[in-house]
C-alpha positions as CSV (number, residue, x, y, z in Angstrom):
1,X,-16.2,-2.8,-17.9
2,X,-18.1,-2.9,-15.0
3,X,-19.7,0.3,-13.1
4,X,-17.2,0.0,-10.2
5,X,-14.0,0.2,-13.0
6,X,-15.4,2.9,-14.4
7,X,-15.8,4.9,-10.6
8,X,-12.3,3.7,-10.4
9,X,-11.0,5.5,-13.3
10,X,-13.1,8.4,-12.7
11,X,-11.6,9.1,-8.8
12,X,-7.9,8.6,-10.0
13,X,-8.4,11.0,-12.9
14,X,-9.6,13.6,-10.4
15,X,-6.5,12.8,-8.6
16,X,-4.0,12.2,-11.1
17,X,-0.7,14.7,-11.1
18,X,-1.8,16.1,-7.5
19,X,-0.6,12.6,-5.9
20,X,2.8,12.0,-4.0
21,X,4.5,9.5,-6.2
22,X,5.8,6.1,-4.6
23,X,7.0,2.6,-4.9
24,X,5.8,-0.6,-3.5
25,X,8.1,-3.1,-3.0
26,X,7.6,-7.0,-2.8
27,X,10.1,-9.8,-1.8
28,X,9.6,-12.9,-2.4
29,X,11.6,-16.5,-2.2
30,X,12.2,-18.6,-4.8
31,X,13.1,-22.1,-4.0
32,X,13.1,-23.3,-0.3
33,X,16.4,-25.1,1.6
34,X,15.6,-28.1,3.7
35,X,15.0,-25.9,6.3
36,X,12.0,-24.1,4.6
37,X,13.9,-21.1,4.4
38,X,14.0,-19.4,0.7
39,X,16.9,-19.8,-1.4
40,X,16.8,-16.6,-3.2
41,X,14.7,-13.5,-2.6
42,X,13.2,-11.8,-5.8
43,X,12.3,-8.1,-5.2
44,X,10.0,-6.4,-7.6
45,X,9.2,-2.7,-7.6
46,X,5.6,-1.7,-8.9
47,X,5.2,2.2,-9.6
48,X,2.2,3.8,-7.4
49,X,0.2,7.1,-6.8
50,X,-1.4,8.5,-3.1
51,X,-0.5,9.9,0.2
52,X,0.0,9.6,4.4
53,X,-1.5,11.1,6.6
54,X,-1.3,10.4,10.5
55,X,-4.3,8.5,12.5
56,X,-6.3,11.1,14.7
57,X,-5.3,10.5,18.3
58,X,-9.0,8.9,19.2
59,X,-9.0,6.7,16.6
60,X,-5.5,5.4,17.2
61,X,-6.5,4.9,20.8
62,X,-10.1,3.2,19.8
63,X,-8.5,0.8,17.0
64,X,-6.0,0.4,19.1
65,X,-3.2,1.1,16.5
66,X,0.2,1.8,17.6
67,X,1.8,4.8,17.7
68,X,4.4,5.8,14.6
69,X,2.0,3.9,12.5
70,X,0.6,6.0,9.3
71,X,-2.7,5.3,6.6
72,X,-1.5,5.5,3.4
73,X,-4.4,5.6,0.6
74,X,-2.7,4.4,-2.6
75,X,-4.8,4.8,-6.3
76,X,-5.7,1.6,-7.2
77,X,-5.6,2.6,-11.4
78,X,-2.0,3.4,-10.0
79,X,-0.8,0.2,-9.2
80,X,-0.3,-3.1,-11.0
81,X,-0.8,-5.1,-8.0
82,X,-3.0,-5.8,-5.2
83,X,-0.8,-4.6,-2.5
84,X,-0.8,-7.3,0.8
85,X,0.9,-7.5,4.2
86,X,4.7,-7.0,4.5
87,X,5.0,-5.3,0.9
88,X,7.2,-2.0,1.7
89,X,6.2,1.6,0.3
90,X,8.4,4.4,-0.2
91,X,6.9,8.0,-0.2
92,X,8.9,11.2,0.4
93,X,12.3,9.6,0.9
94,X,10.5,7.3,4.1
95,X,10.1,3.5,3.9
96,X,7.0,2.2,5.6
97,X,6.4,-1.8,5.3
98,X,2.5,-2.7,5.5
99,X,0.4,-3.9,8.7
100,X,-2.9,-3.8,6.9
101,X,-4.6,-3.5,4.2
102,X,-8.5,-2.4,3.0
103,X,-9.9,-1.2,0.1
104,X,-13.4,0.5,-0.7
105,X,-15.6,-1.2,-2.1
106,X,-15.2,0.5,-5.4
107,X,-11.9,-1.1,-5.1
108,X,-10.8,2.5,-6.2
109,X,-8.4,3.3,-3.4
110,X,-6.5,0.9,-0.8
111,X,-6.3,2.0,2.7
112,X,-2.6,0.3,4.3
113,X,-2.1,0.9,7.2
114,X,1.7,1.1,7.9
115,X,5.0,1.9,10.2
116,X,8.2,3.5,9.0
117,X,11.5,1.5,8.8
């Protein structure tokens, strides 16, 4: 165990219980037709611990990041997957699919960055 799993563990048992509760969501294709396009779509859910919050209005306007779009930190001792690109969270009844992701370098947390379906 290295000293970066061990911050890990550490930050999400600070956290753990106070967290909104979520699932992300990935699709992917199984097979391709002779047009390249999948033949089946497998969807798998993964359980996952964090929360939203909204961008502040100068650093929306400095990252340029559109408006609508949210940062949702998710725990990363919460999750059994890295999370990537077009995976889909939902938190509080809301879907959000993923622009962006970051983590810390910790890899305790990952920062998405995400609009609402």
């Amino acid at each position: 165990m290295t000293l970066f799993d061990t911050i890990a563990k550490q930050i999400y048992a600070g956290f753990k219980g106070k967290l909104l509760t979520g699932t992300l969501s990935r699709s992917e294709g199984s097979g391709a037709d002779e047009y390249g396009d999948p033949t089946s779509v497998v969807t798998t859910e993964y359980s996952c611990q964090g929360f939203i919050e909204d961008y502040s209005l100068y650093y929306r306007a400095s990252a340029g990041i559109p408006d609508g779009d949210v940062r949702i930190t998710l725990f990363a001792q919460s999750l059994a997957v890295t999370p990537t690109k077009d995976d889909k969270i939902t938190m509080r009844d809301q879907q959000y699919q993923v622009r962006q992701v970051r983590s810390d370098p910790a890899q305790a947390t990952w920062e998405l960055q995400a609009f609402p379906l």
